[in-house]
Structures are given as C-alpha cells and as structure tokens.
N, C-alpha and C positions, 0 to 999 in steps of 0.2 A: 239456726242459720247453718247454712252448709260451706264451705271454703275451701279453695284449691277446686272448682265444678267446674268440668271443660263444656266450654258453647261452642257453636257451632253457628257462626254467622253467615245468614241465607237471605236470601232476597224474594222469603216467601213466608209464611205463617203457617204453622204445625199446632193442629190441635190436637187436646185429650181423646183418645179410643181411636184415632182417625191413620191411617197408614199412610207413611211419608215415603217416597223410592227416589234413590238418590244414587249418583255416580261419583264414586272417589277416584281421585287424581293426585291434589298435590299430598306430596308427601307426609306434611303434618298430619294431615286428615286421616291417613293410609295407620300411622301411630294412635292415632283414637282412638281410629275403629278397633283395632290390637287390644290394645289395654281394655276397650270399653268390655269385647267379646272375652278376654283373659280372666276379666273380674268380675263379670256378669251384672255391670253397674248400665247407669244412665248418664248420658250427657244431652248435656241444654240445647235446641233450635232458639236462637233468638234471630226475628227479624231485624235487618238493616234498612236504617232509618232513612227517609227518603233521600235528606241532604248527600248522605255517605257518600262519597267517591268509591276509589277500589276498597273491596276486602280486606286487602291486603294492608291498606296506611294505616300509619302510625294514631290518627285522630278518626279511627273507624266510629262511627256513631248508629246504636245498636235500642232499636225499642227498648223498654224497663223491663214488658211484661215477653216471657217467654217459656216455652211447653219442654220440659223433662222426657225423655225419647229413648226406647229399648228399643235394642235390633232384633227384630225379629225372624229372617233372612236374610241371606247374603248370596251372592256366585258372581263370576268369574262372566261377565259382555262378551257378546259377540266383539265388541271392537276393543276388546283388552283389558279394560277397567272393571275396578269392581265396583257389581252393585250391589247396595243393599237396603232394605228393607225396616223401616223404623214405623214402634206402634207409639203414640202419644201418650203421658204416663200420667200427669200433674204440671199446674200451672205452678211457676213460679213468680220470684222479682227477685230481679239485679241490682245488687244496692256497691259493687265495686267492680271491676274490670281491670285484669292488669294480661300482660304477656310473660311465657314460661319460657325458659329457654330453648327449645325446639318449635317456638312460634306459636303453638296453641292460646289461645285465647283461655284465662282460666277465672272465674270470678268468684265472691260469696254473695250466694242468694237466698232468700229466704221464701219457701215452699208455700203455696197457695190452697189452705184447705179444698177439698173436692167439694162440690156443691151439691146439697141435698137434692136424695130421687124424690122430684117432683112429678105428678103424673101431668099427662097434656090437654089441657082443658080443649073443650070442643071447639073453640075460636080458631086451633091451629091441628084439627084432624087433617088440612088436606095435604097441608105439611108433610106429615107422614107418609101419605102416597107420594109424595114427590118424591123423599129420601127413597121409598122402596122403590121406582122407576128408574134412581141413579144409581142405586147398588146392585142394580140388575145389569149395567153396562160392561161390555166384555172390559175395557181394561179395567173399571174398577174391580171385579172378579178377580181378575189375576193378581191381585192383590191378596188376597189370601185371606179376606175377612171371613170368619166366621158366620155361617150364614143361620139371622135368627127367625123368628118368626112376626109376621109385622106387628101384633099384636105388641111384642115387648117393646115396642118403641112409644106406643102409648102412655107408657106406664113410667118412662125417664125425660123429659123434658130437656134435661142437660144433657145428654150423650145427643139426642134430637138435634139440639140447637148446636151444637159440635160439630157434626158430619154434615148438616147442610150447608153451615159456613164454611167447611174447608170443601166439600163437593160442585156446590153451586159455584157457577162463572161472575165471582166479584173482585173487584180487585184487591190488591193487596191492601191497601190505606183500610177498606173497608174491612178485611177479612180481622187485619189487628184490631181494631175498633171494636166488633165484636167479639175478639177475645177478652180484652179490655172490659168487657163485661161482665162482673158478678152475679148476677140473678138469671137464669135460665128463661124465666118467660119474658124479663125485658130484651134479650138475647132473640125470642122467636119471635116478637113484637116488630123487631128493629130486622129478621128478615122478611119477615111481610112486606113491609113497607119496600125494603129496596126491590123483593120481587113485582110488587106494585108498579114503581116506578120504572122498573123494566118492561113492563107488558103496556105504558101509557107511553115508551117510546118506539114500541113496536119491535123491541130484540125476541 
C-alpha cells in the first residue's frame, strides 16, 4: 500500500500506456505538477463519480478504480496556462481519501498488478485495424506516442484493449466500466459489443 498519493479528480477516465493532455489552472494542481516533475514520481487520475457535484466539495465522490500517470510533457498555452502531457503507468484502488493542507486530494491506494501479455485471438484482429486508423489521426499524433508497428498490437491484448477504450467515442460510465475490468479479452469482448451496438444505431 502506498499513502500520502496525490489524485487528481477528473471527470474523465485515464488508462495504462494511453496519453492524457490536460490544462492547469487552479493553483493546487499548478503545486503537483511542481512536486510531481521535482521528484520524478506519479500521481493518481481518478474519475468523478457520476453523483459528484463540484470538484471542489467537501463530499467529492471519486471511482475506487483509478490509473497512476507520468508527465510526459509539459509547455506553456497559447492562452496562458499550462499544459501537460500524462502517459498511464498502472491501475490502482483507493481504499482512503483525505485532503492536505494546500487542498490536494491525497489517499493510500493499493497498486493493481499489470495484466499478462496476452496475444489477440483472431475474433478481435479487426480491432487492431481500428486502433491503427485512430492512431493515425493528426491530434492523436501530436500526442507524441511512440509509433509501433501494427504487428505488435497483436501480440498484447491488454495495451489493445487500453487504447481502444480510451480512443474510441464512449462515454465516461462506459470507459470506467471497462477499466473496471481485469481480464483483457473480456475487456475486447465487451468493446465489440458496444461497437456493435453503435453501428445497429447507425453512429
């Protein structure tokens, strides 16, 4: 178990290996990123839970399951702020939540082993053209992923099943629910089906 691990409550879902680009503003956040880049550590993305009102209150209510995040980049917006660039590291769980006195949200969570390379059975090859036709889109690009060869997406089920859930257009309930998931091919199983039922309503 890890304690004193600052989160970062977002109103979006951050997976493993997948790059996250964000804009800081309030102050607290502006101190994270300091410390996060000073110590060369990780801090938490956990989504907010549907009920949650603002961020900011005192009764924030925060998913259990949530992704471990290195900055991978950083600079300075055209409109002021800074952005930066977060790669997905490990899943974790939040088993406490408390606030530090400069507001940060800090908890002890307990790390979620990474899930065996499993290769991708032929049921879910066309999967992989999908992933490669998204990772080909100019903003994903300027993201700065390392560009592999489609070949090696065959061969990891779980990084697969990763990037299509945070690439593809699902919603957040959905995107958690699939992290929420342990096993990688019931992970690609469960997005077939939602891409299913997207193509049987005509999106």
């Amino acid at each position: 178990m890890l304690t004193d691990y600052p989160l970062f409550p977002l109103p979006l879902v951050a997976f493993p290996g997948c790059r996250l680009p964000l804009q800081i503003f309030e102050p607290r956040y502006l101190d994270l990123v300091k410390a996060t880049l000073a110590n060369d550590r990780t801090f938490g993305v956990v989504t907010v839970a549907p009920q949650a009102g603002d961020a900011g209150a005192e009764d924030l209510s925060i998913e259990p399951i949530g992704t471990a995040v290195k900055i991978v980049d950083f600079n300075e917006q055209s409109n002021g702020l800074l952005g930066i660039v977060c790669e997905g590291q490990h899943k974790f769980t939040v088993t406490h939540t408390y606030r530090a006195d400069n507001e940060i949200f800090l908890s002890s969570i307990e790390p979620i082993d990474l899930e065996a390379v499993t290769p991708v059975t032929e049921d879910f090859e066309e999967l992989v053209h999908v992933l490669d036709s998204l990772l080909k889109h100019p903003y994903v690009e300027s993201l700065g992923y390392i560009d592999r060869p489609i070949d090696d997406w065959f061969s990891d089920a779980s990084q697969l099943s990763f990037y299509l859930s945070y690439l593809l257009p699902f919603p957040n309930q959905q995107r958690y629910q699939l992290l929420s998931l342990d096993e990688p091919i019931a992970r690609l199983n469960r997005i077939q089906s939602l891409l299913d039922e997207m193509d049987e309503k005509g999106q």
